[in-house]
C-alpha positions as CSV (number, residue, x, y, z in Angstrom):
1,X,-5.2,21.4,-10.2
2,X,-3.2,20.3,-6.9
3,X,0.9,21.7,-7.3
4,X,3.4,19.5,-6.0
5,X,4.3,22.0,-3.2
6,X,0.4,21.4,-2.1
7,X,0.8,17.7,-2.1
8,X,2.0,16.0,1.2
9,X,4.8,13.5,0.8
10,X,3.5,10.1,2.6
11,X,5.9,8.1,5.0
12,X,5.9,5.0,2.6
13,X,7.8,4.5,-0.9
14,X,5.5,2.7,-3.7
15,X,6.2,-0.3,-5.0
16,X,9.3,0.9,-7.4
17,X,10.7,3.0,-4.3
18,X,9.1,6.2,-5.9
19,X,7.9,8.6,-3.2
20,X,3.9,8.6,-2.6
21,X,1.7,12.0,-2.3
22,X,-1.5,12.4,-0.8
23,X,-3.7,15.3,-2.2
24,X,-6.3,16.0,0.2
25,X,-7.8,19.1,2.3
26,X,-9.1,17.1,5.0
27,X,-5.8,16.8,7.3
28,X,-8.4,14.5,9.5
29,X,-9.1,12.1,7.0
30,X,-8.0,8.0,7.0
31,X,-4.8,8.3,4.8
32,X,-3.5,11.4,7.0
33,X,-4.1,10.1,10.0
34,X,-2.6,6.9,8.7
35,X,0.5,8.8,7.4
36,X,1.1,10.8,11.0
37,X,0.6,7.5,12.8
38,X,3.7,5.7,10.9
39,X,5.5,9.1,10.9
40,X,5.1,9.0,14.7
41,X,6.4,5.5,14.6
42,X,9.1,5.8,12.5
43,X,10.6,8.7,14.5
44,X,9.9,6.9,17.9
45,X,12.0,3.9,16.2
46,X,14.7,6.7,15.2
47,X,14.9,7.6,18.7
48,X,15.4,3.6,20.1
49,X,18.0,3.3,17.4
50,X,20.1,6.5,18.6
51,X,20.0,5.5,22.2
52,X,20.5,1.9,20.9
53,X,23.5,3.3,19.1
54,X,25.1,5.4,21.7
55,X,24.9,2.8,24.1
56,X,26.7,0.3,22.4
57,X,29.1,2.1,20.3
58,X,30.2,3.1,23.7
59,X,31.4,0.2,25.2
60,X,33.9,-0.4,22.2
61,X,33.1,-4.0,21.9
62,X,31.3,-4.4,18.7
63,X,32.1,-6.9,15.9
64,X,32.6,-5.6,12.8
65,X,29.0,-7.6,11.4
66,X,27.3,-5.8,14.4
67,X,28.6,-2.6,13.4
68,X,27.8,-3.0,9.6
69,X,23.9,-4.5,11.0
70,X,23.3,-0.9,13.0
71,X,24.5,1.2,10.0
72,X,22.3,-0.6,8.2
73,X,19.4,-0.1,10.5
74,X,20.5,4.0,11.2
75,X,20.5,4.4,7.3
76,X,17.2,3.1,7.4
77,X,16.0,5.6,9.9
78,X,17.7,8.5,9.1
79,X,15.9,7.8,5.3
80,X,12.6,7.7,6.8
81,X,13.0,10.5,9.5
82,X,14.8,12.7,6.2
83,X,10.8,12.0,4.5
84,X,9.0,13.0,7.6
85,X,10.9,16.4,8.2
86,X,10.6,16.8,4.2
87,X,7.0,16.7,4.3
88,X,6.2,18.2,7.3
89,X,8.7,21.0,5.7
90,X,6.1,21.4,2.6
91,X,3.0,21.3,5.1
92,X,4.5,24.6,6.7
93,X,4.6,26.3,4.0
């Protein structure tokens, strides 16, 4: 039987928002490769966001709807780059 400490946390949430687990040996397989694909994407978007962030929180002309919109979007990203260093945590192990 798989533990949950063998099982790697996917980059998505099912359909209640309840984290997904992939049991597999083959780290080459579809749903892997799938799952390090988004992973890649979602931290490449994290990195956009921060430069994104920097830049115009620097200028000290944002309205306060602009500023509530990137929080919004950095919580967003700092959830899914939280998952990625979470799983890739348990994969080291």
């Amino acid at each position: 039987m798989t533990t949950h400490n063998e099982l790697r946390l996917l980059p998505w949430s099912g359909p209640e928002g309840n984290p997904c687990y992939l049991s597999t040996e083959d780290s080459g397989g579809y749903l892997s490769r799938l799952a390090d694909n988004i992973e890649a994407a979602q931290l490449e978007v994290a990195a956009e966001l921060l430069d994104h962030a920097v830049e115009v929180l620097g200028d000290g002309e944002m309205e306060p709807n602009e500023l509530r919109l990137l929080a919004m979007e950095m919580t967003g990203a700092l959830r899914d780059v939280r998952r990625v260093a979470i799983s890739r945590g348990h994969r080291c192990h």
